[in-house]
C-alpha positions in Angstrom: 7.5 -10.0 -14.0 5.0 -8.3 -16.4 3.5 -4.8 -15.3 0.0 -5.2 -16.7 -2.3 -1.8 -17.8 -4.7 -2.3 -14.2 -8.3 -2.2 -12.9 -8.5 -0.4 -9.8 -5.9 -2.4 -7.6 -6.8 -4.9 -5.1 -5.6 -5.7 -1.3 -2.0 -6.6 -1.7 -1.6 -6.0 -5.2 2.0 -4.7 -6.5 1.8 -1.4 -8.6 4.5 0.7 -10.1 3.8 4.1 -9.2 4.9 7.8 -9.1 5.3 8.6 -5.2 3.8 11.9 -4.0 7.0 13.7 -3.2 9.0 12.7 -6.0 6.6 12.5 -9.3 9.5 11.7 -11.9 10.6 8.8 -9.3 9.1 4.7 -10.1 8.4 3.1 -7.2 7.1 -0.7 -6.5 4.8 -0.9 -4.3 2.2 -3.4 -2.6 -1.2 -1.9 -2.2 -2.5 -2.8 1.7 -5.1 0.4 2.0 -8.4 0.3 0.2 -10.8 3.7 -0.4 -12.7 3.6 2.7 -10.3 2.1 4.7 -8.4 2.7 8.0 -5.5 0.1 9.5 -3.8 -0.8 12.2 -0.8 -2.8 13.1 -0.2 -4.4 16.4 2.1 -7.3 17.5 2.7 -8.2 13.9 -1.0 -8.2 12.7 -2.7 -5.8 10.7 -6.3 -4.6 11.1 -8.5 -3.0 8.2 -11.3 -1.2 9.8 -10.7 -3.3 13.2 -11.1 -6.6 11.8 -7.9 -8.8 11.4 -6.3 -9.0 8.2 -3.9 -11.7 7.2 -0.9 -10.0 5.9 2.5 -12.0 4.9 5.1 -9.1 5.7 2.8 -8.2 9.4 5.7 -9.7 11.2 7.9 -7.0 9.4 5.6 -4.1 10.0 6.3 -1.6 12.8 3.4 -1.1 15.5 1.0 1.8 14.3 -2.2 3.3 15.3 -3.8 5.1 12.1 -4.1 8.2 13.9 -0.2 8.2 13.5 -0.7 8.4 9.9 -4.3 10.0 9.5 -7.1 11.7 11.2 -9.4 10.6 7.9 -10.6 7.6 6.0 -8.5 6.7 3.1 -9.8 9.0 0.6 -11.9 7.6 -2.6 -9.4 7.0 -5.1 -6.6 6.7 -3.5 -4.6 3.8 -1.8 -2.5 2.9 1.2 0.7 1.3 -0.1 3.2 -0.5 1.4 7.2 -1.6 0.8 7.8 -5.2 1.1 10.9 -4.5 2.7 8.8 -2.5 5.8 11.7 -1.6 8.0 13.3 0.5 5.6 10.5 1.2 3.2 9.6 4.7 2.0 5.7 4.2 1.4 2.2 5.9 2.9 3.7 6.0 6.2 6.3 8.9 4.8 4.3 10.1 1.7 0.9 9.8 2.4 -2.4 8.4 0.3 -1.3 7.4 -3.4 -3.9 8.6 -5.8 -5.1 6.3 -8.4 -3.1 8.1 -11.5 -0.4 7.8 -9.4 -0.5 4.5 -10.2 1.1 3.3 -13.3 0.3 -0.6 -13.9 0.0 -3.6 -11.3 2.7 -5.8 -11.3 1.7 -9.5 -12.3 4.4 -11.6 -9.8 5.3 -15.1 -10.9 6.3 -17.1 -14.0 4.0 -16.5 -17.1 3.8 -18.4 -20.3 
């Protein structure tokens, strides 16, 4: 595992961050919430903007509506961020949007040479 200075992070990316409620904390986290952006999950699916969304940890995801989260696009700059590990996770769902300086690197997952 290499954490890599980023580019704005993409769908499903992994970032190291500072969490909202706790900035001397490190958390890992995977990015599933673009600027722009609302989502859904239902029956193990997620939805971006009402469009399905193939998502590897769905299954693992409890239901949600976004209006159980926010009344409000995710904000420009910021980012939606879930724990791969969704039943126990403390993510966007308890801390909100994560701002872009909140994010330290992206992770780079897998075996490099």
């Amino acid at each position: 595992m290499q954490v890599k200075a980023h580019h704005s992070p993409r769908r499903f990316d992994v970032v190291v961050l500072h969490p909202p409620n706790d900035p001397e904390a490190l958390y890992l986290k995977r990015v599933v919430g673009l600027p722009g952006e609302r989502l859904d999950y239902q029956d193990g699916q997620l939805f971006v903007n009402g469009k399905p969304v193939t998502d590897e940890f769905a299954e693992q995801t409890e239901d949600f509506v976004w209006e159980q989260v926010s009344t409000a696009l995710i904000p420009e700059d910021h980012y939606f961020v879930l724990g791969d590990n969704r039943a126990v996770s403390m993510d966007s769902r308890s801390f909100g949007f994560v701002s872009e300086k909140q994010i330290l690197g992206i992770i780079k997952e897998g075996n490099s040479k």
